[in-house]
N, C-alpha and C positions, 0 to 999 in steps of 0.2 A: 616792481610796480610803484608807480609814484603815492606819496600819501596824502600827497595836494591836487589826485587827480580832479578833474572838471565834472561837474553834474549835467547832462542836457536834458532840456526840457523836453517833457514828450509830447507827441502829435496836437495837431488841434484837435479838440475834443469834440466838435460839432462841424464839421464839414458841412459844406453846402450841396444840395444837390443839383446838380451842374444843369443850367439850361442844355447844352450843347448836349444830346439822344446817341450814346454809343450805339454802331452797330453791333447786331446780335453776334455772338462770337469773340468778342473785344476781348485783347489779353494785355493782362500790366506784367510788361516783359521784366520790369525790374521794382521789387517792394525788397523790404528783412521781415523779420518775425526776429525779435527779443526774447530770450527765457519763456515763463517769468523763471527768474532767477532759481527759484526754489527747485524747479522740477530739469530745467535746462543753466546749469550754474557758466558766466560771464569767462572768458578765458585769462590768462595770467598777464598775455600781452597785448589789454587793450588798452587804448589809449585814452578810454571817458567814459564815465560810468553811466549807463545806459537806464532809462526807465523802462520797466517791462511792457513792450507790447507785442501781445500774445494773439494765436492764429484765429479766436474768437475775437478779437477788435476789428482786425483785416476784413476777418470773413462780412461783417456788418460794414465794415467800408467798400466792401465790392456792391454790397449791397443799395447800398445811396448812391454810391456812381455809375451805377451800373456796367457794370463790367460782368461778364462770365469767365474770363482764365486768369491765371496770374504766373510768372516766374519767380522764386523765394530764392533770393541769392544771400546764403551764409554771410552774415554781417562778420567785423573785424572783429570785433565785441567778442565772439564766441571764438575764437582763432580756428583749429583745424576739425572741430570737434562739429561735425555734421547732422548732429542727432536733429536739434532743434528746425532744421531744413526737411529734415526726412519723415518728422512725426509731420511735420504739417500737410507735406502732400500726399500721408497715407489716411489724413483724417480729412481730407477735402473732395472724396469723393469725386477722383480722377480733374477737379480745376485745376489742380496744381501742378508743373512739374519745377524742377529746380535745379540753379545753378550751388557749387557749393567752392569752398578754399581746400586745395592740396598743394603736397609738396612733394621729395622724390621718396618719402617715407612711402607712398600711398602705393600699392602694388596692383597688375592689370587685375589680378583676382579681386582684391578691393576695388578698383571699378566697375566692375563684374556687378557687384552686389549694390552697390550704386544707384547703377543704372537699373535695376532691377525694382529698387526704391523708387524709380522715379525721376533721380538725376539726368542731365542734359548737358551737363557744361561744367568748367572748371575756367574762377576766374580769381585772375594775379594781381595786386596792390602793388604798383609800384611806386608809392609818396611815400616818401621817407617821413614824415610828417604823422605819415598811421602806421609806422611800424612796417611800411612793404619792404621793397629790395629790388631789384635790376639784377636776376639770377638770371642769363639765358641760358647756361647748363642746365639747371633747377627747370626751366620752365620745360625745355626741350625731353627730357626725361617725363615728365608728366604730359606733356602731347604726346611722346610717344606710346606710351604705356595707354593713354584712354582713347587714341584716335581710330583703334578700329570699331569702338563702340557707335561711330558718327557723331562724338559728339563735337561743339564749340570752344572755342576759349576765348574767354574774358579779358579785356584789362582796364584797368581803374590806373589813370596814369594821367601827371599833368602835361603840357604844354612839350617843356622841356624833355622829357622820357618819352615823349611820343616821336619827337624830331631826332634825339639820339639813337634811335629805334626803328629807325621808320623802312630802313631795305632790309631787317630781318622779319621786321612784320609782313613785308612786301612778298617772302620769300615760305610765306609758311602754305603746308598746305590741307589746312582746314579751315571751318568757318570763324573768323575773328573780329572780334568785334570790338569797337573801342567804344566804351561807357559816354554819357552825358555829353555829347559835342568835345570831346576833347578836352572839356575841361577849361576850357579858354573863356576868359570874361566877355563878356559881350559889350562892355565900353570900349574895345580895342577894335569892333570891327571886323568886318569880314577878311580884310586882309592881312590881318596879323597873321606873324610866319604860323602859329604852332594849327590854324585853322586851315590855312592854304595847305602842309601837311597831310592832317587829317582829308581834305578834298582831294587830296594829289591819291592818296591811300585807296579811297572810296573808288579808283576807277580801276581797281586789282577784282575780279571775280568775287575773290574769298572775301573780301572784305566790309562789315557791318558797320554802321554806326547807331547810337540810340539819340532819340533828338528827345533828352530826357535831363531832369536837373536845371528847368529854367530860373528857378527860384533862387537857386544855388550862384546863378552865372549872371544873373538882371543886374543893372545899373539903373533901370526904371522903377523894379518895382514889379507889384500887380497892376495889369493885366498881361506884363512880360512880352510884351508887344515887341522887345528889342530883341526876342528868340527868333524871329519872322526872318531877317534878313539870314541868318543863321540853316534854319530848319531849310528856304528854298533854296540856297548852295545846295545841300546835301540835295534835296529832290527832284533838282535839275540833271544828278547824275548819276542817282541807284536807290530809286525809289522802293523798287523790290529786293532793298538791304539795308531796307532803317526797321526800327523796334523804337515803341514810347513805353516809357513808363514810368510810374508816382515819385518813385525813390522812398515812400509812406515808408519810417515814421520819419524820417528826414531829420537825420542825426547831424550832431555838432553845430545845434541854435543851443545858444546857453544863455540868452536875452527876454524878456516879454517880448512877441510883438514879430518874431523872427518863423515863427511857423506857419509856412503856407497854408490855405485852403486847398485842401487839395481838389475842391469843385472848380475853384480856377483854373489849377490846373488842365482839367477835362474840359475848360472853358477854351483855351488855349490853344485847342487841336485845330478844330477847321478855321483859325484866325494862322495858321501853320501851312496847314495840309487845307485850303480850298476848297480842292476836286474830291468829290467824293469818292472815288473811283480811288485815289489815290491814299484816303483814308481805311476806307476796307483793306487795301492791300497792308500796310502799317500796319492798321489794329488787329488785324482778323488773320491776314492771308501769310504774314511773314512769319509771324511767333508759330502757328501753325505747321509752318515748314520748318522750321529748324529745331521744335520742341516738341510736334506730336507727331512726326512724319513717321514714325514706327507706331 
């Protein structure tokens, strides 16, 4: 572990509460939960020293944005060590279910127990950048082992690992989902190859996107206005196979001035998604199906 690792800043402290009136049911398909450190300690192979934020800050942020569900996907921070995913959604009082990180360590009876917790999915880092990997042995071993539970698999992948990837992804046969638009900047355009991918991807059955991480992908800025051109690609072709969600606390701003509101954010939806019709199924109707269908 580096001894020059990087500090990031943590969340906005005062979100705003979003004009924009979630429907009742609304789930943030993708937040973390942080330690705090003390009680849930950081793992050996991360790549930035995280501030703690803990399943009582979350929970008072569902609370201003009004949200009723959430999915807590095991951040890097914590590497295979699931504990800090698993307290939360046993102390949330059935909001939470959660995605978590495994490898071929993790055994069906370890999924077993899991999913029993609460678990939903297992998702794979493939940026070399956060310490992932491009294991499709690795990964195939662990769809094996967890997919008769029903559950998903994740992946956190940019541009290029999505396109070197893209007829095994094509070829799986569970729910898969690829994180944040692919990842692709939004100054490039809807036609940039790794985006046209990712659409070409979206017309397979199995296949999910989250139209999530605008902050991350803007070249405008707030109101992220240049997510729009982006979010209707996707909704033009598997509306009932998208998931939104905050990314809260929105790691790797190590600047003032670099942490979204996340009331923007939830500002940002029906400037996205329109049709209302098409926002219940996103917020309400899809995280529902794939994460509380049992």
């Amino acid at each position: 572990m580096s001894s020059d690792m990087r500090v990031i800043y943590p969340p906005h402290p005062n979100p705003s509460t979003p004009k924009y009136q979630l429907p009742a049911g609304s789930c943030d398909a993708h937040f973390h939960i942080f330690g705090p450190p003390e009680k849930f300690p950081y793992g050996p192979t991360r790549v930035y020293i995280p501030p703690a934020a803990p399943l009582e800050h979350y929970l008072n942020l569902m609370e201003v944005l009004g949200l009723d569900r959430g999915v807590v996907v095991t951040p890097n921070a914590h590497s295979f060590d699931n504990a800090v995913s698993l307290d939360a959604i046993a102390r949330s009082g059935g909001r939470l279910r959660g995605v978590i990180k495994a490898n071929e360590t993790f055994s069906a009876d370890d999924f077993k127990r899991l999913h029993d917790g609460g678990i939903r999915g297992v998702r794979f880092n493939l940026i070399a950048a956060n310490n992932g990997v491009v294991d499709i042995p690795m990964f195939e071993t662990v769809i094996e082992r967890m997919a008769p539970l029903g559950w998903s698999v994740t992946f956190h992948c940019l541009a290029a690992e999505l396109m070197d990837n893209a007829d095994w992804l094509r070829g799986l046969g569970i729910p898969t989902i690829i994180d944040h638009f692919g990842r692709v900047g939004f100054a490039g355009g809807i036609g940039q190859a790794g985006f046209q991918c990712l659409l070409g991807l979206m017309k397979s059955d199995h296949m999910w996107a989250k139209i999530s991480c605008a902050e991350r992908l803007t070249a405008l800025g707030p109101p992220y206005e240049d997510a729009v051109p982006f979010a209707k690609a996707l909704l033009d072709i598997a509306p009932e196979r998208l998931l939104w969600g905050t990314d809260w606390p929105h790691t790797q701003r190590f600047k003032p001035g670099q942490q979204p509101d996340d009331g923007d954010l939830v500002d940002l939806i029906p400037i996205m998604a329109p049709d209302q019709a098409m926002r219940q199924t996103i917020l309400v109707d899809n995280p529902a199906k794939l994460f509380w269908s049992d």
